[in-house]
C-alpha positions as CSV (number, residue, x, y, z in Angstrom):
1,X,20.3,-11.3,-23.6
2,X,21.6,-8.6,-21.3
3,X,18.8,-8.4,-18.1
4,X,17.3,-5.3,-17.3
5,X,19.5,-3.0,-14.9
6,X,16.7,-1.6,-11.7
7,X,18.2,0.1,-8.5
8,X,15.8,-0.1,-5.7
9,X,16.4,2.2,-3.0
10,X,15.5,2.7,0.5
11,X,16.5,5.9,3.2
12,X,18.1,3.2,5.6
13,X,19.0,-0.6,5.2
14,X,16.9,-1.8,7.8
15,X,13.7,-0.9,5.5
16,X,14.9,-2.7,2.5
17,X,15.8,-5.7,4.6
18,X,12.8,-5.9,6.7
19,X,9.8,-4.4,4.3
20,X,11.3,-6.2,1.0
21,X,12.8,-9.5,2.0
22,X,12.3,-12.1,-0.4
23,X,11.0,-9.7,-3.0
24,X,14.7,-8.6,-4.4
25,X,15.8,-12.3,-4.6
26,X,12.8,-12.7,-6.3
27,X,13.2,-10.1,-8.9
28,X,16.8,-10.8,-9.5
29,X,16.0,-14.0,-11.2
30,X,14.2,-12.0,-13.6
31,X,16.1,-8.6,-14.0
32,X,19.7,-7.2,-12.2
33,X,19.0,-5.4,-9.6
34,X,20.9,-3.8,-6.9
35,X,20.0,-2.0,-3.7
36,X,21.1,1.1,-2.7
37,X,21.0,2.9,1.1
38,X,22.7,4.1,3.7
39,X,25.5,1.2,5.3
40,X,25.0,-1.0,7.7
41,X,24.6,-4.6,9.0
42,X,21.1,-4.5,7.1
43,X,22.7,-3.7,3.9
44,X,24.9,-6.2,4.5
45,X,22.6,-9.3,5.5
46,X,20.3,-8.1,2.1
47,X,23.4,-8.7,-0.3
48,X,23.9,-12.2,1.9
49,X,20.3,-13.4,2.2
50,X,18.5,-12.1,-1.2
51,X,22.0,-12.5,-3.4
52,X,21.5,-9.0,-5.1
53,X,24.3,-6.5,-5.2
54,X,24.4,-3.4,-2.8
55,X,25.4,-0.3,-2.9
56,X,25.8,2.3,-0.1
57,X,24.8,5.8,0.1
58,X,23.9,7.8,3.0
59,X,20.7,9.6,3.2
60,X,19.2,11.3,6.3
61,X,15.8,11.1,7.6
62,X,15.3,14.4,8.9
63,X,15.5,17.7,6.6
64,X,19.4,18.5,6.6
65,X,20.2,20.5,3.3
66,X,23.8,20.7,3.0
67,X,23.8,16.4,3.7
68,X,20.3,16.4,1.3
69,X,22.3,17.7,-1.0
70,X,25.6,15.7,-0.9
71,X,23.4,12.6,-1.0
72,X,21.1,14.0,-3.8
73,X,24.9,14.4,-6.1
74,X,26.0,11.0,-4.8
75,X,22.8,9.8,-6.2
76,X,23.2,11.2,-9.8
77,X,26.6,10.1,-10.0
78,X,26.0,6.9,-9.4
79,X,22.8,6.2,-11.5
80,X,24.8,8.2,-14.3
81,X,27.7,5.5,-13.7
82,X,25.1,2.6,-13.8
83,X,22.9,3.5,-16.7
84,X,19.8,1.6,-15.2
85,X,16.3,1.2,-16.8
86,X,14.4,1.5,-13.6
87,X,15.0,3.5,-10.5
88,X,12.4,1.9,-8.2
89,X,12.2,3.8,-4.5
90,X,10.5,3.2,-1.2
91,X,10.8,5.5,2.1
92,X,10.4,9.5,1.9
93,X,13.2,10.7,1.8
94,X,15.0,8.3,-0.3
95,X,11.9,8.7,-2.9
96,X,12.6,12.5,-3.1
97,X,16.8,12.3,-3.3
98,X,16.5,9.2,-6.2
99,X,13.2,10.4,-7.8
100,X,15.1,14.2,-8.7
101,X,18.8,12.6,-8.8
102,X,17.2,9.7,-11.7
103,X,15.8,12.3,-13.4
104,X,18.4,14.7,-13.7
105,X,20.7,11.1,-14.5
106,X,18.0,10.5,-17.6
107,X,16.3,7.6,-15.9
108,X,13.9,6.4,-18.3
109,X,11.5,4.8,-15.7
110,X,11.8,6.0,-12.1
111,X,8.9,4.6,-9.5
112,X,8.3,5.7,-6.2
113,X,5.8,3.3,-3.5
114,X,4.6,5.5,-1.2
115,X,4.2,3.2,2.0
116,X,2.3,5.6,4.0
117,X,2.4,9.7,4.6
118,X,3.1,12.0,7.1
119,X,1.4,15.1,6.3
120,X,-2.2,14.0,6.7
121,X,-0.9,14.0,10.3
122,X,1.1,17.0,10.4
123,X,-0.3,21.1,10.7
124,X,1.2,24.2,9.9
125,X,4.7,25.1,8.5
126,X,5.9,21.3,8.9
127,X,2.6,20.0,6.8
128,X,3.5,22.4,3.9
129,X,7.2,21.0,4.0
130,X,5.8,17.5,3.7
131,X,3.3,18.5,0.8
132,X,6.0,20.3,-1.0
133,X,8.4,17.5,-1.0
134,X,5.9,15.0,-1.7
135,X,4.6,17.0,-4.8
136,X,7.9,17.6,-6.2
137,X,9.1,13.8,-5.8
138,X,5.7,13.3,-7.7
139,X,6.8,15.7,-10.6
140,X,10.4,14.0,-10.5
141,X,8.8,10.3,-10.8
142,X,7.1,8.9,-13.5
143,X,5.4,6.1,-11.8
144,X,3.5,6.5,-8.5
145,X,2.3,3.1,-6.8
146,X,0.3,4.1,-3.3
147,X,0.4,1.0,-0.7
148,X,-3.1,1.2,-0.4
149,X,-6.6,2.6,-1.0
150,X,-6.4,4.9,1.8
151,X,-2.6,6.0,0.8
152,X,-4.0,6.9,-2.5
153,X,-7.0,8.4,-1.5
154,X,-4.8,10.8,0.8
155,X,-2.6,11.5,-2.2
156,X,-6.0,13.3,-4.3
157,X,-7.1,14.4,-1.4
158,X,-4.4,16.8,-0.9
159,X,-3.3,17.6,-4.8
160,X,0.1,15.6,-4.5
161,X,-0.1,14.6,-8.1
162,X,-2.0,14.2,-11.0
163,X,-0.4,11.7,-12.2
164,X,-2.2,8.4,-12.5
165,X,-2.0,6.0,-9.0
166,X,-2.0,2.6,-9.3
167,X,-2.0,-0.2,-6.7
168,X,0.1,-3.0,-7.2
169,X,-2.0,-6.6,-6.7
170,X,-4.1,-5.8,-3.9
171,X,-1.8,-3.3,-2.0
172,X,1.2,-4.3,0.6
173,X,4.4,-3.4,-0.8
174,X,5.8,-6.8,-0.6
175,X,2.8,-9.0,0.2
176,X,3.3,-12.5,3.0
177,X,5.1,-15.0,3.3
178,X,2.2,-17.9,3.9
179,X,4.6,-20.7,4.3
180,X,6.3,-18.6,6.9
181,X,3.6,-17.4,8.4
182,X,1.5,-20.6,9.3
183,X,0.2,-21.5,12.2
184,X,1.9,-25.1,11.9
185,X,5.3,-23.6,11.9
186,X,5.2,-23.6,15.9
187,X,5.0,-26.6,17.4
188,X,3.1,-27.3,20.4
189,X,5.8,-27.4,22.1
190,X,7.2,-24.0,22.0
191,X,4.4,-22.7,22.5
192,X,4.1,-24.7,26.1
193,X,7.2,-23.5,26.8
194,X,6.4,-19.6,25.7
195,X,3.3,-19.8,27.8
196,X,5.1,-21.4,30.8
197,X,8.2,-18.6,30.3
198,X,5.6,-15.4,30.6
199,X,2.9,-17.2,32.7
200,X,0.4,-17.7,30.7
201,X,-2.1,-20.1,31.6
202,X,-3.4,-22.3,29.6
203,X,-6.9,-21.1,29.8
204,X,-6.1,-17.5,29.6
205,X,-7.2,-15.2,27.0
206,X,-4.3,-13.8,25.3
207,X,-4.8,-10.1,23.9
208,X,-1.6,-9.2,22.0
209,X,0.0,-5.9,20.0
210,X,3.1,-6.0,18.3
211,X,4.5,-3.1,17.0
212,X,6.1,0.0,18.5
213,X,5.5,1.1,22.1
214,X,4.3,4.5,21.3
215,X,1.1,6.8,21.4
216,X,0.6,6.6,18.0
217,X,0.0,3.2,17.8
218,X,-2.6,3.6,20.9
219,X,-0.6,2.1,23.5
220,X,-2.2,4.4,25.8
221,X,-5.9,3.9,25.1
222,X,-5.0,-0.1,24.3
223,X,-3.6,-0.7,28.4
224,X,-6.3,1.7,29.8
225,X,-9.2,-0.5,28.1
226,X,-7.5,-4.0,29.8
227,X,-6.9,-2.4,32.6
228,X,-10.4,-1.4,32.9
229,X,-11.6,-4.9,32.3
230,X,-9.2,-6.6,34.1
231,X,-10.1,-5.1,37.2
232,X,-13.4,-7.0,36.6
233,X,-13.5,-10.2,38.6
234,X,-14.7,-12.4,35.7
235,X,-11.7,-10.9,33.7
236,X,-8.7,-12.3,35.9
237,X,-7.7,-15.0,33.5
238,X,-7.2,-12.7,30.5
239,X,-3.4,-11.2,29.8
240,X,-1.9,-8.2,27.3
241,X,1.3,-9.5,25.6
242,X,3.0,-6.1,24.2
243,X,5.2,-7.4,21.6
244,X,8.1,-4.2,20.8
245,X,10.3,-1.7,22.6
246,X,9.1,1.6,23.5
247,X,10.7,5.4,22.2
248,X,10.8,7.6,24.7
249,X,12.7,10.2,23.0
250,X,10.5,10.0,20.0
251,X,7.0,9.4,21.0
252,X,6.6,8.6,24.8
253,X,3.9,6.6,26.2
254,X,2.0,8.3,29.4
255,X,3.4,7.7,32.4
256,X,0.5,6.1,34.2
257,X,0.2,4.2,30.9
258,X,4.6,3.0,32.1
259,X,2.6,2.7,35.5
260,X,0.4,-0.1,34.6
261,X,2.9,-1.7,32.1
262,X,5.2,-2.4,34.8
263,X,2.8,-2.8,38.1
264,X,0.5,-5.1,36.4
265,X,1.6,-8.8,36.3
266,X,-1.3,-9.6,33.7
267,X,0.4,-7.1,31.4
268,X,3.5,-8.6,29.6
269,X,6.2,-6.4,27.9
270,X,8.3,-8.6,26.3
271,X,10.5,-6.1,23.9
272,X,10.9,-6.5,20.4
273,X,11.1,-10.0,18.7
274,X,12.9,-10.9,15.2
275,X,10.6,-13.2,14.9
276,X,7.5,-12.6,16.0
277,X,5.1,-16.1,15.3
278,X,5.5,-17.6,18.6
279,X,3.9,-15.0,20.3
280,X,1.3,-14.8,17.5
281,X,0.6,-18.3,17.6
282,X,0.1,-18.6,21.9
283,X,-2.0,-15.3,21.6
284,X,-6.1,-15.3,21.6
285,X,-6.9,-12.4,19.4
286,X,-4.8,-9.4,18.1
287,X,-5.2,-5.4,19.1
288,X,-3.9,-3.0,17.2
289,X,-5.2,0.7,17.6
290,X,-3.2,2.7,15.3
291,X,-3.6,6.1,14.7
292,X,-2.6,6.1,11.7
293,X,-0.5,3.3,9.5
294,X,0.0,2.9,5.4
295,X,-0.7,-0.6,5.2
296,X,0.6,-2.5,8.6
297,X,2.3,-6.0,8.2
298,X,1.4,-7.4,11.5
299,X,-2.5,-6.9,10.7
300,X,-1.3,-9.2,7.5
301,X,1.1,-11.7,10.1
302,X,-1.8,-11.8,12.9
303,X,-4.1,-12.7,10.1
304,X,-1.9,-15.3,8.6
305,X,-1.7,-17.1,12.2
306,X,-5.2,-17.3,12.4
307,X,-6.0,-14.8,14.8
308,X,-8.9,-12.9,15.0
309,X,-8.3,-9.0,14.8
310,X,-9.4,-5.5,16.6
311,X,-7.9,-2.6,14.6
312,X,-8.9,1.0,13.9
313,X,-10.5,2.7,11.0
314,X,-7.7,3.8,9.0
315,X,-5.9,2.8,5.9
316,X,-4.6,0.0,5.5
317,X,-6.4,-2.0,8.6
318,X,-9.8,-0.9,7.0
319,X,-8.5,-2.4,3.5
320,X,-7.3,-5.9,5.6
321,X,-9.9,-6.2,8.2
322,X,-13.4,-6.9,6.6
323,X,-16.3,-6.2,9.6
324,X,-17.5,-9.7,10.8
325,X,-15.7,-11.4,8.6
326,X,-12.3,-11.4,9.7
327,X,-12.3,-8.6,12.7
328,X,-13.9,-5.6,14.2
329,X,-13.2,-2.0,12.9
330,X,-13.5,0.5,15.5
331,X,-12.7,4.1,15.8
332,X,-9.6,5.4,16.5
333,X,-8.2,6.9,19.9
334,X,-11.2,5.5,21.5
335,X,-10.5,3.7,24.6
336,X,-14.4,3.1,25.0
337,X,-14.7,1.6,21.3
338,X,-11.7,-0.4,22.3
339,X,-12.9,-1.7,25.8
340,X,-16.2,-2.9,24.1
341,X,-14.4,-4.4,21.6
342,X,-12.2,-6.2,23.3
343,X,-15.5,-7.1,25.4
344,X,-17.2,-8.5,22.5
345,X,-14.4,-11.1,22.1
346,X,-14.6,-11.9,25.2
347,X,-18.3,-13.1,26.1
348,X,-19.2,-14.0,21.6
349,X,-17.0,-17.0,21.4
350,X,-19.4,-17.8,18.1
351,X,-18.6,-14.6,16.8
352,X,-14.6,-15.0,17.8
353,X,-14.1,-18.4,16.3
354,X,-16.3,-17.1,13.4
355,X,-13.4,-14.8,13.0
356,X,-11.1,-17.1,13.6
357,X,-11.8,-19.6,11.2
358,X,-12.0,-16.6,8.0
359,X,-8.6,-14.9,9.2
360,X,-6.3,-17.1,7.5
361,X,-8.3,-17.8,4.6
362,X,-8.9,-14.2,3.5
363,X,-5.0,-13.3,3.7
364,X,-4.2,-16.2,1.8
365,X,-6.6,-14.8,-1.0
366,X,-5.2,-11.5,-1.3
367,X,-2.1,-11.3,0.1
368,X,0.1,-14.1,-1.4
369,X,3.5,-13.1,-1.8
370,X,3.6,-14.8,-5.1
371,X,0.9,-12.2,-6.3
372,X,2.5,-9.0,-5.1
373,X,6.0,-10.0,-6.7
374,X,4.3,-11.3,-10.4
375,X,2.4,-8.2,-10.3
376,X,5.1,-6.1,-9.4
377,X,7.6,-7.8,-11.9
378,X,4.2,-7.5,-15.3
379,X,4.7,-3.9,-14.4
380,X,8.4,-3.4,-14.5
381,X,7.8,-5.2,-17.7
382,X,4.6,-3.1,-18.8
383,X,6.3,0.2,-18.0
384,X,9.6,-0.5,-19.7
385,X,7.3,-1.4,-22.7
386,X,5.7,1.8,-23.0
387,X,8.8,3.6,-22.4
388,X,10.6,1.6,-25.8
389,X,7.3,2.5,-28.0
């Protein structure tokens, strides 16, 4: 019997390789799919590692008409050619291009995730931008899936659609890997030799973000809060491990916040890592003050590994992070919250290894990987259903 045709598409390759590894192999066991977004190495290692076809079209992230618009035809053209059942999208821009060009290709079930949003974030003219294209990939879609509670909740808030939301499994659009993410799968070994290659002792207290370098991920209140304690002389033997490259031209950091990254020996900035688990796995507990995030893997990783957690009161870490349970919630862009947070890990070693001792367990409950992909693939099937009665 001739398998169901889906396209799943992403803006660039990098987010279909990185946010949905594993998931298309997955899938295409079950159904033919193919992904579709702008070239690249990234395409190319998702056609090698997950064995699903690829197809490239270029689609930018910023508002550019005259290229919106080239993409938006190449996009019709190509979902006319193909004649799939499902047009599945992730990303902004890519859900608004394939959520109008499916539609106007006669798509019979076209599904955007929305993985987190900008305009809660946003004022003025740009905000309304962001709403309108938001609302009109709504109208152009016939399923909405929200990453999360607080995703969703944003969605009503504003009047996006009124189309029904639903949540695939228990939110994450592609769920973890637990097998991968273990705290067995480094040896004691590599992590002797992490800890001797960044001096790290071995009875220092490891603190350690991983993410982007930015202010919106509170890189600035984060090193002012250890600076703070580590001034302290019974806080000499703890260390900041900042796991991820810094965008200046983006979102720059403060520069006494560059000041104390690079004159303080107990701060280590090690870039970005393809592979984060080492530095997981020598680390104490993990910090991550976001201001904002749609549902953040390395809550999900750092939770995997065991580690107790710090993050802020927004979606996604608020849905992940259960107060006392697994971490502490605190407020966001709080360095004085953050300080007495990290304070409390410090000095209540009950309450840390409390912590400790849930984190893995309450990932491993929720977060499968093997429950986001059978939940996904029952909807596929559900949808597709309702569509043929």
């Amino acid at each position: 019997m001739k398998k169901t045709k889906i396209i799943r598409t992403a803006t660039i390759p990098f987010s279909l390789n990185l946010l949905l590894k594993g998931q298309l192999s997955f899938l295409n066991q079950h159904v033919d799919i193919t992904a579709v977004s702008g070239a690249g190495k990234d395409l190319d290692e998702v056609a090698r590692r997950e064995g699903v076809k690829t197809y490239p079209i270029e689609m930018q992230r910023q508002i550019s008409l005259l290229k919106d618009l080239k993409s938006l035809w190449k996009l019709y053209r190509y979902f006319k050619k193909e004649r799939p059942q499902i047009v599945h999208s992730i990303t902004p821009k890519a859900g608004l291009l394939s959520m109008l060009a499916a539609k106007m290709a006669g798509v019979p079930v076209r599904i955007h995730t929305f993985t987190g949003l900008l305009f809660p974030y946003r004022t003025g003219l740009l905000q309304k931008i962001l709403i309108t294209t938001d609302k009109i990939l709504c109208w152009a879609a016939t399923s909405i899936f929200p990453e999360g509670k607080g995703v969703m909740h944003d969605l009503q808030k504003f009047g996006i659609t009124q189309k029904p939301l639903k949540i695939i499994a228990n939110g994450n659009v592609n769920g973890i890997d637990l097998h991968f993410f273990s705290p067995e799968q480094v040896t004691a070994e590599e992590k002797a030799k992490l800890k001797f290659t960044w001096d790290i002792g071995a009875e220092d207290f490891v603190f350690v973000f991983v993410g982007r370098l930015v202010k919106d991920k509170g890189i600035n209140e984060l090193v002012s809060a250890f600076s703070a304690l580590n001034t302290q002389p019974q806080y000499q033997h703890i260390k900041l491990l900042l796991v991820g490259n810094t965008e200046p031209a983006l979102d720059p950091l403060e520069p006494g916040t560059i000041a104390k990254i690079e004159h303080n020996s107990n701060i280590i900035a090690v870039g970005f890592q393809p592979d984060v688990r080492s530095f997981l796995a020598i680390s104490t507990a993990l910090v991550f003050p976001s201001y904002r995030e749609g549902f953040p893997n390395v809550v999900l990783q750092a939770g995997a590994m065991g580690l107790p957690m710090i993050v802020t009161d927004i979606s996604g870490c608020n849905e992940i992070v259960i107060p006392n349970e697994n971490g502490i919630i605190i407020e966001p862009r709080s360095e004085v919250a953050l300080r007495e947070a990290m304070k409390t890990l410090l000095e209540n070693s009950q309450l840390r290894i409390k912590l400790q001792e849930s984190s893995r367990s309450f990932i491993t409950s929720r977060y499968n990987q093997d429950i986001v992909w059978n939940s996904l693939l029952e909807e596929y099937r559900l949808l597709l259903s309702k569509h043929q009665n």
